[in-house]
C-alpha positions in Angstrom: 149.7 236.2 197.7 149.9 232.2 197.2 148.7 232.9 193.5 151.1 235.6 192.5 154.1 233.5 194.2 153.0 230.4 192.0 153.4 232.7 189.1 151.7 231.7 185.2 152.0 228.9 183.5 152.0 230.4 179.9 152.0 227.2 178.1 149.0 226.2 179.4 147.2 229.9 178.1 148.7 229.0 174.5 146.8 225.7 174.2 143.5 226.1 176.1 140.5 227.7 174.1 138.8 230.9 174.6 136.5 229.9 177.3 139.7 228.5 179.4 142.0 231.6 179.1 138.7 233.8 180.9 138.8 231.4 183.7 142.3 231.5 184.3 142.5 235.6 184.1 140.0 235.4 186.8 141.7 233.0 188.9 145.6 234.9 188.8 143.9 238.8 189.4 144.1 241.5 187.6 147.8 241.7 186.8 147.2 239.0 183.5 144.1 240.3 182.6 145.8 242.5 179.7 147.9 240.5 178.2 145.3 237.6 177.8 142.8 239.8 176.5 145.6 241.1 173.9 146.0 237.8 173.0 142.0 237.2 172.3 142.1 240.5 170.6 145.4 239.3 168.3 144.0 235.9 167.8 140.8 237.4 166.3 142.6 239.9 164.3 144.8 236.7 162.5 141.4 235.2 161.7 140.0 238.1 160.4 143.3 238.5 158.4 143.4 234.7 157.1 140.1 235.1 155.9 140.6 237.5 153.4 140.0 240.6 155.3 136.5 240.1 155.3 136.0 238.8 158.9 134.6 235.2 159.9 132.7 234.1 156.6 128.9 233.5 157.6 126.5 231.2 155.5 123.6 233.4 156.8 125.4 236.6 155.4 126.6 234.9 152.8 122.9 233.3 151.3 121.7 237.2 151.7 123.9 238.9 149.5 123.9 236.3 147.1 120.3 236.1 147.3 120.2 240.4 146.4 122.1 239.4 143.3 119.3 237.2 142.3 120.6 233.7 142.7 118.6 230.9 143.2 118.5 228.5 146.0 120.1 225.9 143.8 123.0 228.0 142.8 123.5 229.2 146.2 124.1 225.8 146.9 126.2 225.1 143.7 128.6 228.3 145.4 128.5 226.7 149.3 129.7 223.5 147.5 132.5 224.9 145.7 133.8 226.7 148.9 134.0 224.1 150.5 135.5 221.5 147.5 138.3 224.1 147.6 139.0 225.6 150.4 138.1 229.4 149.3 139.6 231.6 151.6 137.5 234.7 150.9 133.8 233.3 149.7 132.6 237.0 149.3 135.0 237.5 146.8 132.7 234.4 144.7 130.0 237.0 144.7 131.7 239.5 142.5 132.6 239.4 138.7 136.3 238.6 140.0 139.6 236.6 138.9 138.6 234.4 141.9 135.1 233.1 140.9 136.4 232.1 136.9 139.5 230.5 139.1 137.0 228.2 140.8 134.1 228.2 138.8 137.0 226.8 136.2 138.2 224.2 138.9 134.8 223.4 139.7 133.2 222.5 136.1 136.4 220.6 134.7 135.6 218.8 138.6 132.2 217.6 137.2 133.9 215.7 134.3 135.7 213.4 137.0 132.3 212.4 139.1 130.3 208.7 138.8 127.1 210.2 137.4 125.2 210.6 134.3 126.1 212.8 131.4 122.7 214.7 132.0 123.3 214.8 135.6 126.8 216.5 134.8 125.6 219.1 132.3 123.4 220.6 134.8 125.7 220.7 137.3 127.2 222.7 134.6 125.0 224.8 133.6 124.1 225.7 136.6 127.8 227.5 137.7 127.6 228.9 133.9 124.6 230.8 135.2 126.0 231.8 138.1 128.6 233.6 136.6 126.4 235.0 133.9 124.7 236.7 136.8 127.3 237.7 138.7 128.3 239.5 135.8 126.1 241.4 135.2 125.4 242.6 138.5 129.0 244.0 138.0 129.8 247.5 136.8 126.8 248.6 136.2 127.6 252.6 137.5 130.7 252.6 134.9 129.5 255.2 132.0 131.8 256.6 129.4 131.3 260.5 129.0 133.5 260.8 126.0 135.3 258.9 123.2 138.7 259.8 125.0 137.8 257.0 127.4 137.7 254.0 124.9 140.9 252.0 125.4 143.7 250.7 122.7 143.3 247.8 120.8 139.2 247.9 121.8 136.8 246.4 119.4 134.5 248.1 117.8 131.5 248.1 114.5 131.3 250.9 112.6 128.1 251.1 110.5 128.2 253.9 107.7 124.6 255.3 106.6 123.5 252.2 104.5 123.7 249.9 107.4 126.1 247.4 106.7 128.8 247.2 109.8 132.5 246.5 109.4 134.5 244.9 112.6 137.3 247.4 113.1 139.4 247.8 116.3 141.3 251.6 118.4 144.2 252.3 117.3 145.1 255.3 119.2 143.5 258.0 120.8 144.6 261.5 119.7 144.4 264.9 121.1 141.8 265.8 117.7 139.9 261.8 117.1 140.1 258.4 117.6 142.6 256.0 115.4 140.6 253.1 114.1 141.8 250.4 112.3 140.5 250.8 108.4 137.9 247.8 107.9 138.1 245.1 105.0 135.1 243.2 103.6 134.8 239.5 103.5 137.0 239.5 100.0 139.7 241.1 102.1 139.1 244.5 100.5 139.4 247.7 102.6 136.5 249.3 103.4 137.2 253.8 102.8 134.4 256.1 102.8 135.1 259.8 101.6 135.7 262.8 103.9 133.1 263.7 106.0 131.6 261.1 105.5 129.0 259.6 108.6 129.4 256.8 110.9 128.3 255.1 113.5 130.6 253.6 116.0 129.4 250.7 118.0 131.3 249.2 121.4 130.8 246.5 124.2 132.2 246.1 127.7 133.0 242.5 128.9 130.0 242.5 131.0 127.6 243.1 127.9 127.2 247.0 128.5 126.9 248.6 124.7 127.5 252.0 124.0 127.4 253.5 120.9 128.1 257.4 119.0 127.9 259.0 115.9 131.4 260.1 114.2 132.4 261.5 111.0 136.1 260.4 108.4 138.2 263.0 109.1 141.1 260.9 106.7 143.4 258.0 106.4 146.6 257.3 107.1 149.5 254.3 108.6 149.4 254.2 111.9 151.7 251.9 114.2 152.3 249.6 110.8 148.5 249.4 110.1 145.9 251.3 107.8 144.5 253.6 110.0 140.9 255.9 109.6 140.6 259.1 111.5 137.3 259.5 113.5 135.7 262.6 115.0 135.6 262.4 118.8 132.4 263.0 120.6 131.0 263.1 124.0 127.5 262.4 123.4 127.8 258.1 124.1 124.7 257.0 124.5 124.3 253.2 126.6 122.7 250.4 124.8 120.2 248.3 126.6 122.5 245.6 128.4 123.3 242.5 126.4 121.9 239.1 128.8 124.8 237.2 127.3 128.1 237.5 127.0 129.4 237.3 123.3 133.1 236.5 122.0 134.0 236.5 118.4 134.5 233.1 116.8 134.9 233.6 112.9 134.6 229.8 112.2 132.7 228.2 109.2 129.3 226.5 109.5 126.1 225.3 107.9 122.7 226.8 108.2 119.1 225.1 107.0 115.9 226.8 107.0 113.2 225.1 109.0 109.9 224.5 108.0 106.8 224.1 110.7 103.8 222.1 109.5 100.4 221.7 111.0 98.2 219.0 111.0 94.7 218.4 112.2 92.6 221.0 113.6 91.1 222.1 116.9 92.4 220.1 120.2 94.0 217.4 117.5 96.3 219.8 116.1 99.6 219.0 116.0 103.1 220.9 114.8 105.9 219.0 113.2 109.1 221.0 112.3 111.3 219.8 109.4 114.8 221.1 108.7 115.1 221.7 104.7 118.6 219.5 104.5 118.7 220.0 100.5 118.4 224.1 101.4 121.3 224.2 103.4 124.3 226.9 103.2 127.8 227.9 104.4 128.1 230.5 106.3 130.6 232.4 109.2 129.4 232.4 112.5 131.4 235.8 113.5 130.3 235.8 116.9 128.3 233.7 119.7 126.7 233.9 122.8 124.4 231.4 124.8 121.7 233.4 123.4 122.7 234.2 120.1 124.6 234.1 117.4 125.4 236.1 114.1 125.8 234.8 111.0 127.8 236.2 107.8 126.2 234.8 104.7 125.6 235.7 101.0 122.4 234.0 100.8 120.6 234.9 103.9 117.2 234.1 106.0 114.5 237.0 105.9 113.7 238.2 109.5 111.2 235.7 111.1 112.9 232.8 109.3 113.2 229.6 111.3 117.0 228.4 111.3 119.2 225.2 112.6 122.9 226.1 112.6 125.7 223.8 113.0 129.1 224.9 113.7 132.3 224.2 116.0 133.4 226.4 119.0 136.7 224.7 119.0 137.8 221.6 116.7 136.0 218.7 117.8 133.3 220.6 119.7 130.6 220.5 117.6 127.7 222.9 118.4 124.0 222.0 116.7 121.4 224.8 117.6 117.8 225.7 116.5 116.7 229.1 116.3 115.1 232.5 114.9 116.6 235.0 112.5 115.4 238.1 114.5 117.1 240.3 112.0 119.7 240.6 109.2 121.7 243.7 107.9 124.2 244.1 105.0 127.7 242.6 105.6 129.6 244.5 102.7 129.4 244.0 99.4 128.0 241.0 98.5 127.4 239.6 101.8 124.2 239.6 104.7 124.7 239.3 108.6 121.8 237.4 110.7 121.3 238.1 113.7 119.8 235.0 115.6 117.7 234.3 118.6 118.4 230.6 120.2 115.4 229.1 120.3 116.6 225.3 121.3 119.9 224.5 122.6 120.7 220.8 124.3 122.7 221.2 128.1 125.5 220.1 126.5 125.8 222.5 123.3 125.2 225.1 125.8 127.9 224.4 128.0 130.2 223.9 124.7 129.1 227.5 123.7 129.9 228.8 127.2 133.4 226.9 128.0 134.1 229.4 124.9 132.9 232.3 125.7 134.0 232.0 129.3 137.4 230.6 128.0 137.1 228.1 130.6 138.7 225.4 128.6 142.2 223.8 129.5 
């Protein structure tokens, strides 16, 4: 009876810890057993709730999933350190292809410029988020298929490549009841690109995460659309999935220079040596239409034969100049005049990498 007389002392429950409110609930009886363990239970729930909804965040946990995504150990690391830089309220959320992880990968790499440490030492630090996100992304969406052209969105970019091969950058329009809208194409000279009725196509497409898909249509017509030239496409529902691109690509459409490389060998035996020489008086213009950071294409009228060796200079913004060594892996006609090359990075410095991908990533201020 003493106890109950002497009644609670509720400001003492609101500042002890979890280990002191159990004490006193034993000491007072049952009769405030309930409403301190609501107030454990409510205290948890808060946490659970300031956390993002995904519970207490565990390193353990946390090191696991990343680890099924196929992280490293250093980028693991490189994601524990960002958490805790900022503050991230919801780490899992890092571990998806998500607004949140470009918001602080973003933070994190412009971060880098600002530390007392070598310029090498900072590309890596670079490169090394740039690859996270490259494979967080595409771990992402993978189950996402497209069953039928009525799918593709407005304004979504596509190739289409008639039955001589050369493909023509075109963009949706509008998707009708009978066939897809697409924007008529124009060559290099600014010329529009019409084939006759009937006539065959191929129709080429890319999600964000580097998923390619790709159909066969036919021209069904032409007509204005929405104040542009528009071609009529049949619809179909036989998309088939291209294998998955590794890299992210965004269109660029900016000038640059291209030199065939030559490799020369010397000696013979365990004394033979290579020696690569770029052919400066050989070099060309050309339009880089579209990069990745393992990759690039290149429009050109006088282009490399498949196999060809190739140094390519260009900008990815003004005053970020790119230099890159590589291998034409293909080419394909470009319109009328004109070649495309496709190209296989074959050496890239840290820090031209990390130019290509604060473009692709748009992670540039």
């Amino acid at each position: 009876m003493y106890l109950l007389q002497t009644g609670f002392n509720t400001n003492l429950v609101q500042s002890a810890d979890r280990s002191t409110m159990i004490v006193a609930a034993i000491l007072v009886g049952g009769l405030f057993i309930g409403l301190i363990v609501v107030g454990i239970i409510t205290n948890k729930r808060a946490a659970t709730k300031k956390s993002g909804g995904n519970g207490k965040f565990r390193k353990g946990s946390f090191k696991r999933r990343a680890t099924r995504l196929g992280l490293s150990k250093t980028q693991i690391r490189a994601l524990e350190f960002v958490i805790d830089r900022y503050k991230v309220r919801n780490p899992y959320a890092l571990l998806s292809n998500s607004p949140q992880l470009d918001m602080y990968l973003k933070k994190a790499i412009q971060g880098i410029d600002d530390q007392v440490s070598s310029e090498q030492a900072k590309e890596a630090q670079k490169l090394t988020l740039y690859r996270v996100k490259q494979i967080v992304e595409r771990n992402s969406q993978r189950s996402s298929n497209y069953n039928s052209t009525k799918q593709l969105q407005i304004n979504q970019k596509i190739a289409l490549t008639p039955d001589d091969g050369s493909r023509y950058k075109s963009r949706v329009l509008s998707i009708l009841r009978d066939g897809v809208a697409v924007e008529v194409p124009i060559d290099e000279t600014g010329t529009q690109i019409r084939w006759r009725k009937w006539s065959p196509v191929t129709v080429f497409f890319w999600k964000q995460n580097g998923e390619g898909y790709s159909f066969k249509s036919k021209v069904t017509g032409y007509n204005m659309l929405k104040g542009s030239p528009a071609a009529f496409i049949q619809h179909s529902s036989r998309i088939v999935k291209a294998k998955q691109r590794k890299y992210r690509r965004r269109e660029l459409d900016r000038p640059c220079y291209f030199y065939p490389v030559r490799v020369i060998t010397a000696g013979s035996g365990k004394n033979q040596t290579k020696k690569a020489f770029v052919e400066n008086k050989r070099g060309a213009l050309g339009t880089v239409i579209e990069v990745s950071a393992g990759g690039c294409s290149i429009r050109a009228t006088r282009a490399l034969q498949a196999g060809a060796l190739i140094k390519v200079d260009f900008e990815t913004f003004r005053g970020s100049p790119v230099s890159s060594y590589g291998k034409v892996v293909n080419t394909q006609k470009g319109g009328i005049e004109g070649q495309i090359m496709h190209i296989m990075f074959t050496r890239l410095s840290r820090r031209n990498l990390n130019h290509i991908n604060a473009f692709v990533y748009d992670f540039v201020n």
